[in-house]
N, C-alpha and C positions, 0 to 999 in steps of 0.2 A: 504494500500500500504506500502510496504517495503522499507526503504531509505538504498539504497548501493550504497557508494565508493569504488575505489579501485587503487591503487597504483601500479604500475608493473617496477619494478624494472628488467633493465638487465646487464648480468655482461659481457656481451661481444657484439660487434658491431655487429657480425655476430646472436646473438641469436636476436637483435633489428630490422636486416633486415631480417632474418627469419618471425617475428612477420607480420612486415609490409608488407610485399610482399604475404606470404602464408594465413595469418588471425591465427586467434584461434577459438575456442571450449569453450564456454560459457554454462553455464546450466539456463533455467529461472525453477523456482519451483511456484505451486501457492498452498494456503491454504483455506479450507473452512468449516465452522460448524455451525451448528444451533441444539438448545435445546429446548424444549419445556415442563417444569415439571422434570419428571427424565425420559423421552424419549428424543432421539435424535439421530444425529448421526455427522461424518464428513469425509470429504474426502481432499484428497492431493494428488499430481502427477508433474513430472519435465519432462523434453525433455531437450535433448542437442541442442543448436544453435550452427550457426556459421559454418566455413569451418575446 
């Protein structure tokens, strides 16, 4: 598992209640691999959440 913070800084009242009232657009990504000798392989893929 991945540890993320994140800070969201806004520079105006109106971009704050934009936030709040509409949502955001977040991405989760996930990672995956396995090796065995010098076979193997791995795969990785993301989707956007959120409104």
């Amino acid at each position: 598992m991945k540890d993320f913070r994140a800070l969201f800084v806004f520079h105006t009242a109106k971009a704050y209640r934009d936030f709040v009232e509409k949502g955001f657009v977040f991405s989760a990504e996930a990672d995956a691999a396995a090796k065995a000798s010098y076979t193997g392989g791995q795969a990785g893929g993301g989707i956007p959440l959120g409104t």
